[in-house]
PQR file of N, CA, C, O and H, with PARSE charges and radii, in Angstrom:
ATOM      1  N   UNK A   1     -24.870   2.899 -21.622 -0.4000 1.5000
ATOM      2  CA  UNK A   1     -25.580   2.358 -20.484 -0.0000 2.0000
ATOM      3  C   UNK A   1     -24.681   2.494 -19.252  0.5500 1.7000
ATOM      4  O   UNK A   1     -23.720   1.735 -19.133 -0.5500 1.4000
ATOM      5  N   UNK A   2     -24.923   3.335 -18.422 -0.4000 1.5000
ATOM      6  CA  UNK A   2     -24.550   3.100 -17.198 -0.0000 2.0000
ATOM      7  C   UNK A   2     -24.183   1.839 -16.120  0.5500 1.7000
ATOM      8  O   UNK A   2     -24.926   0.959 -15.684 -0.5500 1.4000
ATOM      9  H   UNK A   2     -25.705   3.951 -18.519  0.4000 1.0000
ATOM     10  N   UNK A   3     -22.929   2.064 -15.894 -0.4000 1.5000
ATOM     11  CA  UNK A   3     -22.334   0.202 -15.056 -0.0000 2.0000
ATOM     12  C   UNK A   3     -22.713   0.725 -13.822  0.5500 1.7000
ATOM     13  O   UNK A   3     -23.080   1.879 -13.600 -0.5500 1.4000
ATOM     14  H   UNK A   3     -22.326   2.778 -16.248  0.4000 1.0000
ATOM     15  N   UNK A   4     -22.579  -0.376 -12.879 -0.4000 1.5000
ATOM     16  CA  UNK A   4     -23.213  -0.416 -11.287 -0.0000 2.0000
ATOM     17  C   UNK A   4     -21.911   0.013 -10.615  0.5500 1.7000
ATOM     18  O   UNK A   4     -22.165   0.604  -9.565 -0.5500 1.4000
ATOM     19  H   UNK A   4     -22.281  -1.313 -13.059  0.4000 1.0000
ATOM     20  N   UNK A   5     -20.524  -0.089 -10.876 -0.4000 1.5000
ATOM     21  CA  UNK A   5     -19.282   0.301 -10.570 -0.0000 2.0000
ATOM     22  C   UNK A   5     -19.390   2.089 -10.970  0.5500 1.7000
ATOM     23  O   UNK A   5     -18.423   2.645 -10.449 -0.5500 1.4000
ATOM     24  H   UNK A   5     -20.317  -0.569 -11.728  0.4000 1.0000
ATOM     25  N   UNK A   6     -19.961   2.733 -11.456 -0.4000 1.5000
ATOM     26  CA  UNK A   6     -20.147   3.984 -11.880 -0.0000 2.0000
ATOM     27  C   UNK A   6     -21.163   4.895 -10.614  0.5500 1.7000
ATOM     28  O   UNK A   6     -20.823   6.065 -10.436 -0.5500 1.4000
ATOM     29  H   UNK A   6     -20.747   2.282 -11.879  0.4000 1.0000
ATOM     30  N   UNK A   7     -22.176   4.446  -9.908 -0.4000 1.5000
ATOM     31  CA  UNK A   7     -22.919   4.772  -9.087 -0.0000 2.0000
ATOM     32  C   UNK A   7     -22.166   5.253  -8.127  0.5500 1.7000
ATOM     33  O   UNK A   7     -21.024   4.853  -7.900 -0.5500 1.4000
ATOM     34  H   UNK A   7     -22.452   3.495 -10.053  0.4000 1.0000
ATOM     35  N   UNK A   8     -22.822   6.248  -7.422 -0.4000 1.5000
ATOM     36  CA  UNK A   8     -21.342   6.429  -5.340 -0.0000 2.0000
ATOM     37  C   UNK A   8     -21.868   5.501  -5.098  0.5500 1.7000
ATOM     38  O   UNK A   8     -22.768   4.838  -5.613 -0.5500 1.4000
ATOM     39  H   UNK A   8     -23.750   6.573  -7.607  0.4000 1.0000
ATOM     40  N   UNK A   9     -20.905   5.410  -3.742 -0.4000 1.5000
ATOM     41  CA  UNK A   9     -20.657   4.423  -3.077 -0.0000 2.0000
ATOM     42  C   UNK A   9     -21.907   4.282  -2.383  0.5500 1.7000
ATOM     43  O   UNK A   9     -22.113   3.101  -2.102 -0.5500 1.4000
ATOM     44  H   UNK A   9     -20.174   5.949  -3.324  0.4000 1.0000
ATOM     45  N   UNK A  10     -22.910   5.146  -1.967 -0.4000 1.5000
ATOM     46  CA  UNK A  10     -24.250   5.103  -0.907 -0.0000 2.0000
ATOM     47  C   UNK A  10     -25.319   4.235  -2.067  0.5500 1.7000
ATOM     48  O   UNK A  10     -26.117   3.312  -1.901 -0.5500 1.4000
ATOM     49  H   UNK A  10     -22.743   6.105  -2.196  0.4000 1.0000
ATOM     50  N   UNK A  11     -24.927   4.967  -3.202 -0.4000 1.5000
ATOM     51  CA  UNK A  11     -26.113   4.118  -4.053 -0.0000 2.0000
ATOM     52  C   UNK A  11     -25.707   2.771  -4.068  0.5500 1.7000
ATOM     53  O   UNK A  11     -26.670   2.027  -4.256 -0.5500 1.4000
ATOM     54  H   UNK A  11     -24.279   5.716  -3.337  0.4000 1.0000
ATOM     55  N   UNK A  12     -24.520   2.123  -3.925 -0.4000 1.5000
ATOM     56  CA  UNK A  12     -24.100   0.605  -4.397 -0.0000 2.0000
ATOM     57  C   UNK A  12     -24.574   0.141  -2.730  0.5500 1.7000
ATOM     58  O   UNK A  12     -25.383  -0.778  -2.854 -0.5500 1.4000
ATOM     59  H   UNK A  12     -23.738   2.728  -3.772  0.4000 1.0000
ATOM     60  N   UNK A  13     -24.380   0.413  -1.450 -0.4000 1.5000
ATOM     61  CA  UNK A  13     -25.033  -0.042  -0.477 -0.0000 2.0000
ATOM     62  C   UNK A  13     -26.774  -0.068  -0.479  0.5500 1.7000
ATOM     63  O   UNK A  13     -27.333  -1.162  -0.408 -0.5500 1.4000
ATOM     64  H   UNK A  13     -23.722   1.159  -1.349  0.4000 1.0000
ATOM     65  N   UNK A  14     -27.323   0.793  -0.538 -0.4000 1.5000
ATOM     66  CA  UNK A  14     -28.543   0.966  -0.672 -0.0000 2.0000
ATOM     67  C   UNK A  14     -29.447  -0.356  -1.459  0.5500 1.7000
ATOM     68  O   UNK A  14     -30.153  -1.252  -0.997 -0.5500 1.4000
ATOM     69  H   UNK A  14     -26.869   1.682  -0.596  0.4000 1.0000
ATOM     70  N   UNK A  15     -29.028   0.028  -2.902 -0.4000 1.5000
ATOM     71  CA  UNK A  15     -29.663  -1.118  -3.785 -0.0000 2.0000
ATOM     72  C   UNK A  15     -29.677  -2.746  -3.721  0.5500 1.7000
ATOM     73  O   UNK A  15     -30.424  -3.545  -4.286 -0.5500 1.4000
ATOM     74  H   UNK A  15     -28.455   0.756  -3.278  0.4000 1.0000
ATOM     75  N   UNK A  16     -28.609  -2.947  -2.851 -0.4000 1.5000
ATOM     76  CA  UNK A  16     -28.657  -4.434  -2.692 -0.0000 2.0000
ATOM     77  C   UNK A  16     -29.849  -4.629  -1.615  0.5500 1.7000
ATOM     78  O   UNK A  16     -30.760  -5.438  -1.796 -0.5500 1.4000
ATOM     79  H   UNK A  16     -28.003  -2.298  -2.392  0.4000 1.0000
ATOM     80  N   UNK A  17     -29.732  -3.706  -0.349 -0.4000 1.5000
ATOM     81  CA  UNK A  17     -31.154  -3.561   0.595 -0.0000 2.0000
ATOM     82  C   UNK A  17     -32.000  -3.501  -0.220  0.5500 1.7000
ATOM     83  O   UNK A  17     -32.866  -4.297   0.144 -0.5500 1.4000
ATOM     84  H   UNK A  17     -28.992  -3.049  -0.202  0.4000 1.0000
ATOM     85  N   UNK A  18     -32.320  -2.990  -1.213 -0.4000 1.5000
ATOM     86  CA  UNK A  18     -33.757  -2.465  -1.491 -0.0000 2.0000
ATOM     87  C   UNK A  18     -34.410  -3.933  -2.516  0.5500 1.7000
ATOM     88  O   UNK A  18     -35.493  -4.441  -2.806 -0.5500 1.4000
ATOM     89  H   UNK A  18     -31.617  -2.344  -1.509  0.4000 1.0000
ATOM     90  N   UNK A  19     -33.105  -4.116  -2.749 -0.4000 1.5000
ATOM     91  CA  UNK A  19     -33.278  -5.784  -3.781 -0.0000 2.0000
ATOM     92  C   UNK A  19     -34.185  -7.069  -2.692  0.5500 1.7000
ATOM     93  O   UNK A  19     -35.127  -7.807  -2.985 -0.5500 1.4000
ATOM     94  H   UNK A  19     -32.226  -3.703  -2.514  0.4000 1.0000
ATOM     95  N   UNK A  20     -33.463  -6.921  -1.473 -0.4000 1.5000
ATOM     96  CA  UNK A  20     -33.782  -7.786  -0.515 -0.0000 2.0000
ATOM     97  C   UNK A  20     -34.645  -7.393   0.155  0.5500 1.7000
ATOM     98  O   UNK A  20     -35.074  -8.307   0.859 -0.5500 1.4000
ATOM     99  H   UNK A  20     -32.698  -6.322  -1.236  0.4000 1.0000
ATOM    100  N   UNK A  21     -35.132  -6.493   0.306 -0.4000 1.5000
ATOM    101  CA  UNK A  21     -36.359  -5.743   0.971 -0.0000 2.0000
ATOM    102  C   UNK A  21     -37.595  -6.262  -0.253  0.5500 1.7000
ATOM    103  O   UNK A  21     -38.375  -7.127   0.144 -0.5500 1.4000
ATOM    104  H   UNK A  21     -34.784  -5.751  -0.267  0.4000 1.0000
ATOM    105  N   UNK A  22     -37.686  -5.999  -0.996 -0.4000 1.5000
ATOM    106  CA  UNK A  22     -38.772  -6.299  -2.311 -0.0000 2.0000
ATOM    107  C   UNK A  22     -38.260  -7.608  -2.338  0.5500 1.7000
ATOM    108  O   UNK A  22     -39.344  -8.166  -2.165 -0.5500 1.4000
ATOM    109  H   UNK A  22     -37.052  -5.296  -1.319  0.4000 1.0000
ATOM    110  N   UNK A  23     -37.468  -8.524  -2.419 -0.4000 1.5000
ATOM    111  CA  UNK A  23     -37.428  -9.902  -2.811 -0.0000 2.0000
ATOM    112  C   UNK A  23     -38.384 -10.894  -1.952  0.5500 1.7000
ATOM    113  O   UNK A  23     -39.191 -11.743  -2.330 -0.5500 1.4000
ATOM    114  H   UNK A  23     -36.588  -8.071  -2.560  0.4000 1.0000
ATOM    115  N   UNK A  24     -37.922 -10.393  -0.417 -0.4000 1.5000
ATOM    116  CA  UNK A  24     -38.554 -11.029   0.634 -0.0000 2.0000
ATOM    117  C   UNK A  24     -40.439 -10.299   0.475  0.5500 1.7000
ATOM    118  O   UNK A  24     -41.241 -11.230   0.418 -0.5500 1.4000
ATOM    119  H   UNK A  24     -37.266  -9.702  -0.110  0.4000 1.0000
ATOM    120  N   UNK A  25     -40.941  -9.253   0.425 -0.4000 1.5000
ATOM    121  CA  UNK A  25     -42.134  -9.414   0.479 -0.0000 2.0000
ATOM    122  C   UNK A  25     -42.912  -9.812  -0.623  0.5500 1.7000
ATOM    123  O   UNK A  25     -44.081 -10.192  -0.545 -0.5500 1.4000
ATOM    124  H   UNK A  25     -40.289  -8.497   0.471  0.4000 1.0000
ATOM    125  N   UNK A  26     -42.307  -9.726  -1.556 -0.4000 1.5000
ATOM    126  CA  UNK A  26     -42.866 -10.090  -2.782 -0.0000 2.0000
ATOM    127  C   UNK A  26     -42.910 -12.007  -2.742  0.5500 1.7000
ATOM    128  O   UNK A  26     -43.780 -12.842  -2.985 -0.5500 1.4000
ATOM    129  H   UNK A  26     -41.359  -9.417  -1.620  0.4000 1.0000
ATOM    130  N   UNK A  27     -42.234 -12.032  -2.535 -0.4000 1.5000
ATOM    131  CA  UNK A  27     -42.137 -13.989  -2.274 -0.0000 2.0000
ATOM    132  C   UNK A  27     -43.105 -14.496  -0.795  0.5500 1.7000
ATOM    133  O   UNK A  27     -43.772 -15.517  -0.626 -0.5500 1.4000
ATOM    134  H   UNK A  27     -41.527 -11.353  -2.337  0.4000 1.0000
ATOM    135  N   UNK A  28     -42.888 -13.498  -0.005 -0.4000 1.5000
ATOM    136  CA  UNK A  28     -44.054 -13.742   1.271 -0.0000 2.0000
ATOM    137  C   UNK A  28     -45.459 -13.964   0.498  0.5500 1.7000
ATOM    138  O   UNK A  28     -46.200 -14.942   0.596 -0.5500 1.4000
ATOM    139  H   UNK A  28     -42.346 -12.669  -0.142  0.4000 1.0000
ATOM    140  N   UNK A  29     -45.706 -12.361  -0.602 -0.4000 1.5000
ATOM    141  CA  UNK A  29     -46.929 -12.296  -1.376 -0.0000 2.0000
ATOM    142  C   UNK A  29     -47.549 -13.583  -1.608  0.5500 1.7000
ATOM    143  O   UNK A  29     -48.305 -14.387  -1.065 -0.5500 1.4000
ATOM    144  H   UNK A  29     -45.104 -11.566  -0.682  0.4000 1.0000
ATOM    145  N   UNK A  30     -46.835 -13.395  -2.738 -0.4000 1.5000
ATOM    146  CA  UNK A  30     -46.662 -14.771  -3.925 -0.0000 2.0000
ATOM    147  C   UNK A  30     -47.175 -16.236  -3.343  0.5500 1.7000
ATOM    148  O   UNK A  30     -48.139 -16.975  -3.544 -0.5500 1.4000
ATOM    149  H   UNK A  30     -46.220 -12.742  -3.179  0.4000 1.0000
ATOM    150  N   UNK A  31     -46.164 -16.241  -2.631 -0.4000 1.5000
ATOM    151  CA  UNK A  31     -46.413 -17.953  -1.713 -0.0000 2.0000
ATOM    152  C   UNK A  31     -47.800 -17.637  -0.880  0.5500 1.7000
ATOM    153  O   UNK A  31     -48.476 -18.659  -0.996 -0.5500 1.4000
ATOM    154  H   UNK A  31     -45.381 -15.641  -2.468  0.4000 1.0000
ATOM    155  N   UNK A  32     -48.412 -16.815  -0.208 -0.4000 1.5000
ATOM    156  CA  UNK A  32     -49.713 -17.233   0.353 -0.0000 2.0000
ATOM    157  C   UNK A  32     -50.695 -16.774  -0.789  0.5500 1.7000
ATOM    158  O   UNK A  32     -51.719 -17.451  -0.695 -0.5500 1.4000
ATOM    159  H   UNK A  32     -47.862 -15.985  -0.114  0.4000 1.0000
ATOM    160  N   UNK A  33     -50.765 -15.948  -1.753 -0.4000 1.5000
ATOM    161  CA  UNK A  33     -51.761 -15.901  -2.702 -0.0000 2.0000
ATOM    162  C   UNK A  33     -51.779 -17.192  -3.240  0.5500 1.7000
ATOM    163  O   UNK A  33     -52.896 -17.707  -3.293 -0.5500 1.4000
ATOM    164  H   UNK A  33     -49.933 -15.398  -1.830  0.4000 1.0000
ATOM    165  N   UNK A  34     -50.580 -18.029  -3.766 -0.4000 1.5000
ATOM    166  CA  UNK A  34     -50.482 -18.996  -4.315 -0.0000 2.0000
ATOM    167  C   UNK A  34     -51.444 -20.365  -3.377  0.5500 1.7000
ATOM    168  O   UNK A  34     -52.425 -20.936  -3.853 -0.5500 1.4000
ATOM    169  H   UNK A  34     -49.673 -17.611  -3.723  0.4000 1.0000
ATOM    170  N   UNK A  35     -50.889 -20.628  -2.088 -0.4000 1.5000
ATOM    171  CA  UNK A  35     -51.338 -21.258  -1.219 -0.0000 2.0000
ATOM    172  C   UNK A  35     -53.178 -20.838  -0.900  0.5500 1.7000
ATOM    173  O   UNK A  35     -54.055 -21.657  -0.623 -0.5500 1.4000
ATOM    174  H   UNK A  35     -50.092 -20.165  -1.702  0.4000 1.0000
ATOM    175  N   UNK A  36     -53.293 -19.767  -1.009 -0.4000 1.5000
ATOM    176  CA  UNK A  36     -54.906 -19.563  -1.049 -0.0000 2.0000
ATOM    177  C   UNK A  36     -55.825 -19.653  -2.454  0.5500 1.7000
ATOM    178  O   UNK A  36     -57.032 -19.459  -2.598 -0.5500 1.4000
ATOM    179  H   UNK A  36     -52.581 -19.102  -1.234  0.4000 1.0000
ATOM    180  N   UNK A  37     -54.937 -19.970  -3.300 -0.4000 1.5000
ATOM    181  CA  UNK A  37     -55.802 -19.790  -4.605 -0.0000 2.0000
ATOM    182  C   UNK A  37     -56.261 -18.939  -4.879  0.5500 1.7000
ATOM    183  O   UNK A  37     -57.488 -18.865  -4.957 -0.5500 1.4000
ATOM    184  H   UNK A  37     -53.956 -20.128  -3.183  0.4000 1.0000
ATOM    185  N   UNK A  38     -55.166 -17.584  -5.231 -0.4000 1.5000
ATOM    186  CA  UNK A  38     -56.257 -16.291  -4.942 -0.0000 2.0000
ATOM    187  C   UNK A  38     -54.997 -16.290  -6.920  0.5500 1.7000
ATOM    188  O   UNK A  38     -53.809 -15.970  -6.950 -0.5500 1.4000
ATOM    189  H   UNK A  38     -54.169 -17.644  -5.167  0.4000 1.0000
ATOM    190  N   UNK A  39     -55.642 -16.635  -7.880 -0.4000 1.5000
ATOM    191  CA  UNK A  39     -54.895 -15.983  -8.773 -0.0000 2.0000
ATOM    192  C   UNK A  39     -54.690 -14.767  -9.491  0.5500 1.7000
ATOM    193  O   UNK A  39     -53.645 -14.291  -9.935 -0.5500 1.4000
ATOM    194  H   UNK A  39     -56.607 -16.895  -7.855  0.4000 1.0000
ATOM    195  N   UNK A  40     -55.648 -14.423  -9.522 -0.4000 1.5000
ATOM    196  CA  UNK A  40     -55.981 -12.892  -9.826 -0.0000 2.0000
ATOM    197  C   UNK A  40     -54.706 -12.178  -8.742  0.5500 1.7000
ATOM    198  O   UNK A  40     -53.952 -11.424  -9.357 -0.5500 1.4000
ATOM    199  H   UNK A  40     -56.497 -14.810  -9.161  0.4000 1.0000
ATOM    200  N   UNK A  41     -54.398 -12.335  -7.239 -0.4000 1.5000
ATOM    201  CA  UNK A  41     -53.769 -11.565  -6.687 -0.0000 2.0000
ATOM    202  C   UNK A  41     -52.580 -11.751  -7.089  0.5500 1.7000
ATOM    203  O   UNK A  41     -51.647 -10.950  -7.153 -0.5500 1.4000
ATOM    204  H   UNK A  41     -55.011 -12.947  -6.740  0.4000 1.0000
ATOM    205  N   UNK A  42     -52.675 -13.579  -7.549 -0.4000 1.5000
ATOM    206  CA  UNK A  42     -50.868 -13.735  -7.216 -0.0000 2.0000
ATOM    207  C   UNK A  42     -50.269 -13.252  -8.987  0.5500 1.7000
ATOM    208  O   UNK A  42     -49.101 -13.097  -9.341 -0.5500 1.4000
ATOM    209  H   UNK A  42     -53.433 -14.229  -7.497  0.4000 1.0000
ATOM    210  N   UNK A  43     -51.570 -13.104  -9.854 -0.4000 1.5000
ATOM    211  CA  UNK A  43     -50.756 -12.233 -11.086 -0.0000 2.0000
ATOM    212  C   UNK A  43     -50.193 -10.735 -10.944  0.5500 1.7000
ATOM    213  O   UNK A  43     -49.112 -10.216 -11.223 -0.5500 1.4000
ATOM    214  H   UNK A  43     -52.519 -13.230  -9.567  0.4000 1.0000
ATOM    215  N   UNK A  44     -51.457 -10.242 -10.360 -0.4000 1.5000
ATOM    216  CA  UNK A  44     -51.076  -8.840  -9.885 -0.0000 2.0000
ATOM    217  C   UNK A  44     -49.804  -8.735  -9.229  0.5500 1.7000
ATOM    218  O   UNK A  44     -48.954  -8.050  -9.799 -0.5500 1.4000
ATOM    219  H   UNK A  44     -52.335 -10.663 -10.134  0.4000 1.0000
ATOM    220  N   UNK A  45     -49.538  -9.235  -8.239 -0.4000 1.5000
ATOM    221  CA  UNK A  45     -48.373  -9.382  -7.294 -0.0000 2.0000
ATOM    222  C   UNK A  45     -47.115  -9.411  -7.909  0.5500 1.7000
ATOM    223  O   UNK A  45     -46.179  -8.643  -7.683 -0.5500 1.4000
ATOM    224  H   UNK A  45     -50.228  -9.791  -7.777  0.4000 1.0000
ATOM    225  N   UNK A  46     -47.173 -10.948  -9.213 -0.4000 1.5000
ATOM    226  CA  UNK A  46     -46.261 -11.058 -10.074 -0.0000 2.0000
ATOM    227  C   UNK A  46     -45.705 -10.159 -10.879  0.5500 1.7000
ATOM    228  O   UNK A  46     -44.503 -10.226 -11.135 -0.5500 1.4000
ATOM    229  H   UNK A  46     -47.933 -11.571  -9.397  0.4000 1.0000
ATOM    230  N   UNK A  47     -46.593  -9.080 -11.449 -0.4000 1.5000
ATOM    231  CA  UNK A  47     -46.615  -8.600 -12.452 -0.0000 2.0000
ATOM    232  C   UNK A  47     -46.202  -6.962 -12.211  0.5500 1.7000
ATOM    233  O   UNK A  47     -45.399  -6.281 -12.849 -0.5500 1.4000
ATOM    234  H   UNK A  47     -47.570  -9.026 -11.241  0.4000 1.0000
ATOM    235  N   UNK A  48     -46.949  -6.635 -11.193 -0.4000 1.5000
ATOM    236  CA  UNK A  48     -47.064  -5.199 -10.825 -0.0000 2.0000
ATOM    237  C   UNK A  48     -45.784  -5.083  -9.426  0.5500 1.7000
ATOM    238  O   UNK A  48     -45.108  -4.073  -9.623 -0.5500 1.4000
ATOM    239  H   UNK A  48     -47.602  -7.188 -10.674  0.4000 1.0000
ATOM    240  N   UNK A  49     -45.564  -5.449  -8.805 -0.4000 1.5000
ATOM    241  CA  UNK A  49     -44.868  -5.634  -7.486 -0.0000 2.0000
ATOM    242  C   UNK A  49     -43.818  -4.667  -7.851  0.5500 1.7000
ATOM    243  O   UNK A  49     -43.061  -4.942  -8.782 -0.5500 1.4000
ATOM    244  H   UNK A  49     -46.113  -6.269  -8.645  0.4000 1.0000
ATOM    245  N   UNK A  50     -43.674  -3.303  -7.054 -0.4000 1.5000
ATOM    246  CA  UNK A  50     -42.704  -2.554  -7.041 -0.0000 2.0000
ATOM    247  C   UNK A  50     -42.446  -2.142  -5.663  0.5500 1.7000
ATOM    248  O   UNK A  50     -43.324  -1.752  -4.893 -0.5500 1.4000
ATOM    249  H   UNK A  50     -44.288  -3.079  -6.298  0.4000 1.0000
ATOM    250  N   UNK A  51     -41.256  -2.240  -5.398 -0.4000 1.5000
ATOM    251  CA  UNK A  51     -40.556  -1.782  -3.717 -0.0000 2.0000
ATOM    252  C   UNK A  51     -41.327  -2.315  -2.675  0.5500 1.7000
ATOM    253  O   UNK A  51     -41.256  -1.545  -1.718 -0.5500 1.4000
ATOM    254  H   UNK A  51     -40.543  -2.557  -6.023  0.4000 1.0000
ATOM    255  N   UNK A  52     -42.207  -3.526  -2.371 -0.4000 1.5000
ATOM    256  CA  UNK A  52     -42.534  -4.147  -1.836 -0.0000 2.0000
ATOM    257  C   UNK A  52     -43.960  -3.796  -1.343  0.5500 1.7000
ATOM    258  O   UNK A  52     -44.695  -4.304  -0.497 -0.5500 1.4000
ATOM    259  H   UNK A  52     -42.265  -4.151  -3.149  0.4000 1.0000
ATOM    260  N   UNK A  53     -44.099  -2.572  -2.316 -0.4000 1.5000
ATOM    261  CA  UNK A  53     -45.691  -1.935  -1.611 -0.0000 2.0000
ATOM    262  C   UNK A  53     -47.111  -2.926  -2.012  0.5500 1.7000
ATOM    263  O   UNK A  53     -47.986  -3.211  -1.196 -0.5500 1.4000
ATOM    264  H   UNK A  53     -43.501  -2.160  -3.003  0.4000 1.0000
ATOM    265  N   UNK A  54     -47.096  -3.268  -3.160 -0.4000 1.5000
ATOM    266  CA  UNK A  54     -48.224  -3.661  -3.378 -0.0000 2.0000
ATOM    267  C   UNK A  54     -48.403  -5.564  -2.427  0.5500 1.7000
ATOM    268  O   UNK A  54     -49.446  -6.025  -1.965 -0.5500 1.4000
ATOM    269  H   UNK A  54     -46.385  -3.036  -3.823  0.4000 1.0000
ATOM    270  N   UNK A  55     -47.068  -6.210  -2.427 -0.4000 1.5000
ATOM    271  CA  UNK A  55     -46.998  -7.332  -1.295 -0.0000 2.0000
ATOM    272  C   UNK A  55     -47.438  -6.664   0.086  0.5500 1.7000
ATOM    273  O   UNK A  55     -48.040  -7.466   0.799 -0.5500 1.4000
ATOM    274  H   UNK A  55     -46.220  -5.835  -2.803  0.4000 1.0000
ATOM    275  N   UNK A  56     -47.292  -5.451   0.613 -0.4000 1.5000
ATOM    276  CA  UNK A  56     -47.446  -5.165   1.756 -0.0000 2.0000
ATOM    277  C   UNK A  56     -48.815  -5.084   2.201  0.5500 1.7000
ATOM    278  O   UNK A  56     -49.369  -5.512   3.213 -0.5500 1.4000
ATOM    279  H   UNK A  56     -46.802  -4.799   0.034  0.4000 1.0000
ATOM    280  N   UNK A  57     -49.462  -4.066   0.644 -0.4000 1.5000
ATOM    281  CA  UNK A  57     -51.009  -3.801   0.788 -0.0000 2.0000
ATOM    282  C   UNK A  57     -51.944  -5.424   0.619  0.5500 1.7000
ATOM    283  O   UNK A  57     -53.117  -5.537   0.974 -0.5500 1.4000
ATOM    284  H   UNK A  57     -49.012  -3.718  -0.178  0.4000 1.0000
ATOM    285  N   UNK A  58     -51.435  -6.126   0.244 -0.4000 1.5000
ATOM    286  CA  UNK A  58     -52.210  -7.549  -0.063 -0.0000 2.0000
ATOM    287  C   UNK A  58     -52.210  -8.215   1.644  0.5500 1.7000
ATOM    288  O   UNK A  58     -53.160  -8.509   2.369 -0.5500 1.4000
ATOM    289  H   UNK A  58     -50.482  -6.034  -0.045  0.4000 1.0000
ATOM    290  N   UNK A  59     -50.679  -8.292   1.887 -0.4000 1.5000
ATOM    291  CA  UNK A  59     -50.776  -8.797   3.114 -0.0000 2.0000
ATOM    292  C   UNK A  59     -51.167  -8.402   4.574  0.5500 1.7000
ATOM    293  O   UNK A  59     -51.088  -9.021   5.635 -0.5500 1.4000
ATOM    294  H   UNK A  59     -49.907  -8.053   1.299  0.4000 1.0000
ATOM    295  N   UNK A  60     -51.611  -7.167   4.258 -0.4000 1.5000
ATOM    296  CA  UNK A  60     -52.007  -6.494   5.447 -0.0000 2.0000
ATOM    297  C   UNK A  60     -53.941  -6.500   5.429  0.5500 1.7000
ATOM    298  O   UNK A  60     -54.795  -6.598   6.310 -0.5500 1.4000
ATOM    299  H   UNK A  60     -51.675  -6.665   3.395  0.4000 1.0000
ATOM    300  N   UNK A  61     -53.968  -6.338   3.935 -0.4000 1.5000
ATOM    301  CA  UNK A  61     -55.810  -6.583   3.281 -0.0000 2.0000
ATOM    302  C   UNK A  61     -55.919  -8.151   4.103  0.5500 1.7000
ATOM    303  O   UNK A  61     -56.535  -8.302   5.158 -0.5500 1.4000
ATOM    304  H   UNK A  61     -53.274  -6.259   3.219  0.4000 1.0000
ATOM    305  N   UNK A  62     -55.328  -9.035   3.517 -0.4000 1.5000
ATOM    306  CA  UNK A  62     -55.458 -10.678   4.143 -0.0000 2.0000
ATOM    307  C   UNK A  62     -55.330 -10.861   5.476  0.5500 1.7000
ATOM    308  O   UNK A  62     -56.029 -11.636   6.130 -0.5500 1.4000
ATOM    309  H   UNK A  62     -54.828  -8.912   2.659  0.4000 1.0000
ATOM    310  N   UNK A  63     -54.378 -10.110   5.950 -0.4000 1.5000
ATOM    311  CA  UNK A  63     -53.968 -10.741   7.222 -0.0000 2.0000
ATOM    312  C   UNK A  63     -55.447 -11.313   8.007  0.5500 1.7000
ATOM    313  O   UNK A  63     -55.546 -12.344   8.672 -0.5500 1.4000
ATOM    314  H   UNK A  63     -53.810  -9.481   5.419  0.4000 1.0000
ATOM    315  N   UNK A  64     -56.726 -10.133   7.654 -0.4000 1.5000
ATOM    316  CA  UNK A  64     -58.211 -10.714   8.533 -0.0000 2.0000
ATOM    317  C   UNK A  64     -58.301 -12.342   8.237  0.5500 1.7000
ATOM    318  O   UNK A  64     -58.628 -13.157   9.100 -0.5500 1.4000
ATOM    319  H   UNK A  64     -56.645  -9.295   7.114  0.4000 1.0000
ATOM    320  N   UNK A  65     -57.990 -12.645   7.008 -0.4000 1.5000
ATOM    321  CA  UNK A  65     -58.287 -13.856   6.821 -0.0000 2.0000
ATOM    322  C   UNK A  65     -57.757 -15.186   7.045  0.5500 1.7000
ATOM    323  O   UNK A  65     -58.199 -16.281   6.700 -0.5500 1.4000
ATOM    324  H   UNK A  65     -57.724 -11.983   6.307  0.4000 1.0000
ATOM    325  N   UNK A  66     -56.485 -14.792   7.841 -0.4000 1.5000
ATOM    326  CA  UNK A  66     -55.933 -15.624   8.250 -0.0000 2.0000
ATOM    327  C   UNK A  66     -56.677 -16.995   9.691  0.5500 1.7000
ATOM    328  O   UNK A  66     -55.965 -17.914  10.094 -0.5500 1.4000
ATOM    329  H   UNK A  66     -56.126 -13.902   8.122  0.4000 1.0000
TER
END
């Protein structure tokens, strides 16, 4: 198995962004599906959520409903 000390140096900067980039929209998701009672979204969200796309497409679908 490959260690995280083994990666270059661009990949060990990168991935911590990309951690915090998906952490933050995915938790933006989460918390207003949750807050709207939308469960169906906030499983999807939970479940499927990769690189922050599918939080992005939810919150940009909702934003009308704000």
């Amino acid at each position: 198995m490959p260690n995280y000390s083994d990666l270059p140096s661009w990949a060990r900067k990168v991935i911590p962004v990309i951690v915090v980039w998906d952490l933050f929209w995915r938790s933006l998701a989460l918390w207003r599906a949750a807050s709207r009672r939308q469960p169906v979204w906030f499983v999807c969200l939970l479940i499927l959520s990769t690189g922050g796309v599918l939080p992005i497409v939810y919150l940009l679908r909702d934003r009308a409903r704000s």
